[in-house]
BANUZA-487594 format. One record per residue: x, y, z of N, C-alpha, C in turn; residue in one letter. Coordinates in steps of 0.001 Angstrom, whole numbers, plus 500000, padded with zeros to 6 digits. Layout:
XYZXYZXYZa/...
***
This chain:
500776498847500000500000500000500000500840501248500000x/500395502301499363500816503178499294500609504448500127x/501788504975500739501175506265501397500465507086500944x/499219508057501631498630508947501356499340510481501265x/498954511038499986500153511837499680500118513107500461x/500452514006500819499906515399501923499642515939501211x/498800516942501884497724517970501244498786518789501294x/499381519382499844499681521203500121498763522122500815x/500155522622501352499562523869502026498397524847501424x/497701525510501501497126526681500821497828527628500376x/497566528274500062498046529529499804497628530825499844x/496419530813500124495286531683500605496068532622501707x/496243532001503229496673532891504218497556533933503332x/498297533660502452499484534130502598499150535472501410x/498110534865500255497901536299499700497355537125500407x/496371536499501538495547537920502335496845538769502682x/497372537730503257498855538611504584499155539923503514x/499382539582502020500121539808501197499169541309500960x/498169541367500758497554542276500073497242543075501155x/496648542614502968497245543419503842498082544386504009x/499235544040504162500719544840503707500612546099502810x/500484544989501798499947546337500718499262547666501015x/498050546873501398497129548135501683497500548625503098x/497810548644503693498623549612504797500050550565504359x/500497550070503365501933550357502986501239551668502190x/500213551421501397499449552524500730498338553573501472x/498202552972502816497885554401503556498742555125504518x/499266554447504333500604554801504951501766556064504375x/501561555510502756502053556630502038501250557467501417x/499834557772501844499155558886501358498706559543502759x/499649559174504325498937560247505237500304561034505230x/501503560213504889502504560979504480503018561768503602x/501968561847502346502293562652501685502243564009501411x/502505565100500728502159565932500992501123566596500294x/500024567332500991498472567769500640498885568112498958x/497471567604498079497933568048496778497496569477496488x/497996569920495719498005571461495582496432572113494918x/495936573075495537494262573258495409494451574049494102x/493626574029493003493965574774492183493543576423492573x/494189576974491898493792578523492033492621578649492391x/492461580319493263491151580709493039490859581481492061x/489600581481491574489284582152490334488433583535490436x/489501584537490006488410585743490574486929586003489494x/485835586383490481484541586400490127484853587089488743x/483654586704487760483718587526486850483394588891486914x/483677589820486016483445591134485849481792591499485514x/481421591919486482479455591783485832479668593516485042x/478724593344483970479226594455483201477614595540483863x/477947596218483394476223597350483815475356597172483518x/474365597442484132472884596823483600472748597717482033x/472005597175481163471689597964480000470819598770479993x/470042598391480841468625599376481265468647600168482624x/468195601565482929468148602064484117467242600987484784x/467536600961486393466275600612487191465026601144486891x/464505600234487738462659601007487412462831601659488835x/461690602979487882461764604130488670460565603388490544x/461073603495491640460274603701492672459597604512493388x/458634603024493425457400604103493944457215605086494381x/456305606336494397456883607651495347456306607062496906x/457641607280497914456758606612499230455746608069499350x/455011607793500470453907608643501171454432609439501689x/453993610609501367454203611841501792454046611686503639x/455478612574504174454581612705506295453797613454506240x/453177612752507314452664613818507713452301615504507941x/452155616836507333452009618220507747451747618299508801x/452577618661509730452228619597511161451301620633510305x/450167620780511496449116621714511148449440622587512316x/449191623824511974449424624551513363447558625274513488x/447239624551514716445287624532515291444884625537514737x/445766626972515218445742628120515153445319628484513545x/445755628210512670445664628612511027444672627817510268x/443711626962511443442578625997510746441212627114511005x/440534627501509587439681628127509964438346627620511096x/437613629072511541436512628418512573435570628904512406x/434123628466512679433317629219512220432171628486513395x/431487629552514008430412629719514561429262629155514389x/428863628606515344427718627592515104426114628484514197x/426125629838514532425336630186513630425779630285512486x/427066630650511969427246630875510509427468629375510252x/427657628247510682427632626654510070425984626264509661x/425183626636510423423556626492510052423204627258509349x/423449628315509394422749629465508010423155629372506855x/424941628578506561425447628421505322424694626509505427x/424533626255505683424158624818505673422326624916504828x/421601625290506062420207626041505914420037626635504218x/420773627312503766420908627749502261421393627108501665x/422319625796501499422526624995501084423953624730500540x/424487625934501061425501626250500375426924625562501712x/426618624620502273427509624062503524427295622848503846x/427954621960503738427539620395504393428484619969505376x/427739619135506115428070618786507584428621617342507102x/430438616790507285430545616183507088430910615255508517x/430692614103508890430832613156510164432074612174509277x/432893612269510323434293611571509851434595610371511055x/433517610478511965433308609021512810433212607525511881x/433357606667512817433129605683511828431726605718512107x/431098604126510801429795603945511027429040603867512195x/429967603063512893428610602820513878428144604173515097x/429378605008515129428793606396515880428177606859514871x/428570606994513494427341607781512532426135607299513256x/425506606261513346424355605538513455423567605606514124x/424514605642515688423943606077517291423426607786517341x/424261608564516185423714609321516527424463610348515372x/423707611348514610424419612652513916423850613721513375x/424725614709513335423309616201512462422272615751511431x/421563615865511321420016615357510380420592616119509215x/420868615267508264421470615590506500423107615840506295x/423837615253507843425403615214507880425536613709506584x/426377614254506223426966612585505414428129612315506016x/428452611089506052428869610276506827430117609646505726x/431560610099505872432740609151505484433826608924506608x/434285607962507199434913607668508411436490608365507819x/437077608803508950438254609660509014439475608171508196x/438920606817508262440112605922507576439993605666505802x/438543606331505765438732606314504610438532607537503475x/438400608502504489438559609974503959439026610540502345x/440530610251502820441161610183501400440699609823500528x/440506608297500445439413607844498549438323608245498799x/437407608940499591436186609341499380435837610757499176x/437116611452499205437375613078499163436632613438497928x/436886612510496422436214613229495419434809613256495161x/434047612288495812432782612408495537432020613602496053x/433184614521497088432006615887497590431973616692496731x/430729617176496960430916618727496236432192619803496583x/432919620215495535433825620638495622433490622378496096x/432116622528495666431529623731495573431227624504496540x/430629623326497315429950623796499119431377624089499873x/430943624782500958431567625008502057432037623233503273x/432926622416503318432501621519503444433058621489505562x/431990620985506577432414621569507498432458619927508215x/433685619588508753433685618271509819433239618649510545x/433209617249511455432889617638512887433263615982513414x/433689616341514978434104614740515473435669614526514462x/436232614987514463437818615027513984438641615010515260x/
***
């Protein structure tokens, strides 16, 4: 009978070991190396001028006028009824609605002091026009 012949070794362990090595030997020489060089910075481009002016803005709102009390005309409760009475004077209420409601001069018209402004053109420009409750 014949002996049983031996198994060769593998060879396995020895490529891992092998490629191990390797790969350590290769991080090894890229923590040692030196940083690679960043390329330039690139200066921004040149933005050229607009071709068109801006658009023109809005006009803001005018402030407020200091009024000085003194230079607001006044007029006497008889001359407000006698120019009213002839027709030539209207009693305007610049309350809001609901004091219009509770209570106001009999033939006052009624535009609340917030919305004054857009309702300015519908008065007669003609009459004498007299607030009250301002």
């Amino acid at each position: 009978m014949k002996p049983s012949p031996k198994p060769s070794p593998s060879r396995w362990p020895l490529i891992l070991v092998g490629a191990g090595l390797a790969l350590l030997i290769l991080v090894i020489a890229l923590a040692l190396a030196p940083p690679a060089l960043a390329p330039p910075a690139l200066a921004p481009p040149a933005l050229a001028p607009p071709a068109l002016a801006p658009p023109a803005l809005a006009p803001t709102p005018a402030a407020p006028v200091a009024v000085n009390v003194s230079d607001i005309p006044r007029a006497t409760l008889a001359e407000a009824k006698a120019a009213f009475d002839a027709g030539s004077a209207l009693f305007l209420d610049v309350r809001d609605a609901g004091s219009y409601e509770t209570s106001h001069i009999a033939g006052a018209e009624s535009i609340p002091l917030t919305r004054l402004e857009q309702e300015l053109g519908k008065l007669d420009k003609g009459r004498w026009i007299i607030t009250y409750c301002t």
